[in-house]
MARGUSE-194678 format. One record per residue (C-alpha): residue number from 1; residue in one letter; x, y, z. Coordinates in nm, 4 decimals, always signed. Layout:
N
<rec NUM; "A"; <X; Y; Z>>
...
//
This chain:
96
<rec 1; "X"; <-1.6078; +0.7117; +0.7331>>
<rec 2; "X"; <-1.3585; +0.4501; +0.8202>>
<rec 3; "X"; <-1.0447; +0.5624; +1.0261>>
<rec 4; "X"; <-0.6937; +0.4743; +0.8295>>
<rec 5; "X"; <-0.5017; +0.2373; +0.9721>>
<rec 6; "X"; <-0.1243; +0.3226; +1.0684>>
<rec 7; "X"; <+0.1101; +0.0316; +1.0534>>
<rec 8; "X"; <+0.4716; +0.0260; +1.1929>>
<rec 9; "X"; <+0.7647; -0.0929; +0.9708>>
<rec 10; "X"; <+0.9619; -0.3478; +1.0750>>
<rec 11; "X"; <+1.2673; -0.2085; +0.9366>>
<rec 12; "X"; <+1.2361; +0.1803; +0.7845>>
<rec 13; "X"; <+1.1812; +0.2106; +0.4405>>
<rec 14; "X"; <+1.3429; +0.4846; +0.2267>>
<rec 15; "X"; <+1.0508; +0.6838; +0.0157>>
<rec 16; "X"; <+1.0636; +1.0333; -0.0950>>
<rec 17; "X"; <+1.4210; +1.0315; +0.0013>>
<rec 18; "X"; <+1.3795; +1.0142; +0.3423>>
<rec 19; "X"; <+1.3430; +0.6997; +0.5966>>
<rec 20; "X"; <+0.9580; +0.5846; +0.7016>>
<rec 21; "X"; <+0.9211; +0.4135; +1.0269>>
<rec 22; "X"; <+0.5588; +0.3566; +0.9508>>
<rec 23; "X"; <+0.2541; +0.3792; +0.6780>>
<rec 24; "X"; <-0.0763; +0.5050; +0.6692>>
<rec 25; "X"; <-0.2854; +0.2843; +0.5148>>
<rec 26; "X"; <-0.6818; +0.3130; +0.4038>>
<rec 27; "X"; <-0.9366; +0.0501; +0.3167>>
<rec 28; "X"; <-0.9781; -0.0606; -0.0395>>
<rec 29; "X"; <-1.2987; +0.0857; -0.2969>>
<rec 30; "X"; <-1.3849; -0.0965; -0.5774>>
<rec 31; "X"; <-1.3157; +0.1745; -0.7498>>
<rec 32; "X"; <-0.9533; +0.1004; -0.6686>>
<rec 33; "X"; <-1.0073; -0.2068; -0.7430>>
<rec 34; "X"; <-1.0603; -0.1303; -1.1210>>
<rec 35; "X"; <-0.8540; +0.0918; -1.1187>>
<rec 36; "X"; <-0.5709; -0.1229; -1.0327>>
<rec 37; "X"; <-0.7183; -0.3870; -1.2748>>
<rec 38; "X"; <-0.6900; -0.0876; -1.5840>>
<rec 39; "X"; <-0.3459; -0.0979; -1.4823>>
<rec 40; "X"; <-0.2786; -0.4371; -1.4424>>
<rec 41; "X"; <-0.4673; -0.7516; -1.4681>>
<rec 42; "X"; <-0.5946; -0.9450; -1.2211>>
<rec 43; "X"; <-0.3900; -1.1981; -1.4148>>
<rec 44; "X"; <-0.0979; -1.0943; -1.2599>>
<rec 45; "X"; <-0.1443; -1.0972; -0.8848>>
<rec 46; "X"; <+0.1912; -0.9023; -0.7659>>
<rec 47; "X"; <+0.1782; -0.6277; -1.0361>>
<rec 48; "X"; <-0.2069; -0.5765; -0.8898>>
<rec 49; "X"; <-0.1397; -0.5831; -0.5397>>
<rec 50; "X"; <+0.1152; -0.3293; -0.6120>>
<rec 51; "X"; <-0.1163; -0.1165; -0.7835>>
<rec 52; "X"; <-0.3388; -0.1394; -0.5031>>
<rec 53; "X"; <-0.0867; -0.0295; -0.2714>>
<rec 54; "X"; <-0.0339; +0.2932; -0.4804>>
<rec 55; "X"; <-0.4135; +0.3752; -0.4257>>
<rec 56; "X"; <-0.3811; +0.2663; -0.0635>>
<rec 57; "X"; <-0.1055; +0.3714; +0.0944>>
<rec 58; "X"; <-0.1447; +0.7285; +0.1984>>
<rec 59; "X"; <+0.1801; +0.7708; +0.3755>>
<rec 60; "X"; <+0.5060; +0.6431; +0.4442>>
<rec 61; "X"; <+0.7004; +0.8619; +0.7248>>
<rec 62; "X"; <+0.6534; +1.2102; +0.5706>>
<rec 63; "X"; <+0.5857; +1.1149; +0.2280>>
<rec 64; "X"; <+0.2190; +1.1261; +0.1719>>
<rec 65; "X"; <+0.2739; +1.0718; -0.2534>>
<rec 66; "X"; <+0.1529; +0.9967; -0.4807>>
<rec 67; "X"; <+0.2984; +0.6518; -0.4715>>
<rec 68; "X"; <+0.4099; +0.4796; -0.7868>>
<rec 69; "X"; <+0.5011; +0.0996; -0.8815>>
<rec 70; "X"; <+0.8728; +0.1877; -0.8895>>
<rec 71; "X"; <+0.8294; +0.2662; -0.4917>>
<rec 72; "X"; <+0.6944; -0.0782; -0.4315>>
<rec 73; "X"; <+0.8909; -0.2774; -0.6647>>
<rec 74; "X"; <+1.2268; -0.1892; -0.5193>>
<rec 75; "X"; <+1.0928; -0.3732; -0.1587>>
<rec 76; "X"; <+1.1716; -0.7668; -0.1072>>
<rec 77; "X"; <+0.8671; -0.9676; -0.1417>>
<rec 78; "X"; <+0.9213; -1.0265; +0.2023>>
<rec 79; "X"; <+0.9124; -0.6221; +0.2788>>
<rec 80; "X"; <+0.6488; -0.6006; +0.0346>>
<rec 81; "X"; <+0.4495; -0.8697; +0.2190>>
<rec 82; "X"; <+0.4532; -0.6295; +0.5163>>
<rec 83; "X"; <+0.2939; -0.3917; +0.3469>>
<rec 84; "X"; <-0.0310; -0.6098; +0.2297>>
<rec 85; "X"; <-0.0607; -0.7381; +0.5258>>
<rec 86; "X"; <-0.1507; -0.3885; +0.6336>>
<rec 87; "X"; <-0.3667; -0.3453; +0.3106>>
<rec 88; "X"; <-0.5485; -0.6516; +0.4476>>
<rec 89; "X"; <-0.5597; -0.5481; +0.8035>>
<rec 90; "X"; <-0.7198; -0.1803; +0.6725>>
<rec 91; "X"; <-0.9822; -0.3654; +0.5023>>
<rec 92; "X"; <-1.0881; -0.5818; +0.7712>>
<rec 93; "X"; <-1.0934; -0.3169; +0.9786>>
<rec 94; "X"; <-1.2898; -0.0994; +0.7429>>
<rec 95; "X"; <-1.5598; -0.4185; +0.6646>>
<rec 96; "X"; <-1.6973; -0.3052; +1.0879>>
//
């Protein structure tokens, strides 16, 4: 089994009401992958990666979840980039 990989924030990120300094983040399936294609396309690359980052994420701070869209679309792409670049990172790391 492939350890998580935990990520510091740049800047904290209010989930779950409270401030997260950092996020737990696990490799990808493909069963989250279509999973995250039943709920939206790979036609539309940002509403997927989002989706993927509500099956990957497994905390932020305190907040282990369950994550939602609505938690990732209120980040800047630029904040949101952050966060797939640790989606990436956990996959890589989970490919060894």
């Amino acid at each position: 089994m492939t350890a998580n990989l935990i990520k510091a924030l740049k800047k904290p990120w209010k989930v779950g009401g409270k401030e997260a300094t950092e996020i737990e983040v696990r490799p990808a399936t493909m069963k989250d992958v279509c999973e995250a294609e039943q709920s939206a396309s790979a036609f539309q690359p940002n509403s997927f990666n989002v989706q993927m980052a509500c099956l990957q994420v497994v905390r932020a701070g305190e907040f282990t979840g369950p994550f939602v869209a609505s938690h990732f679309n209120a980040l800047s792409p630029g904040r949101f980039a952050e966060v797939t670049a640790a989606m990436q990172e956990a996959d890589r790391l989970g490919e060894g």
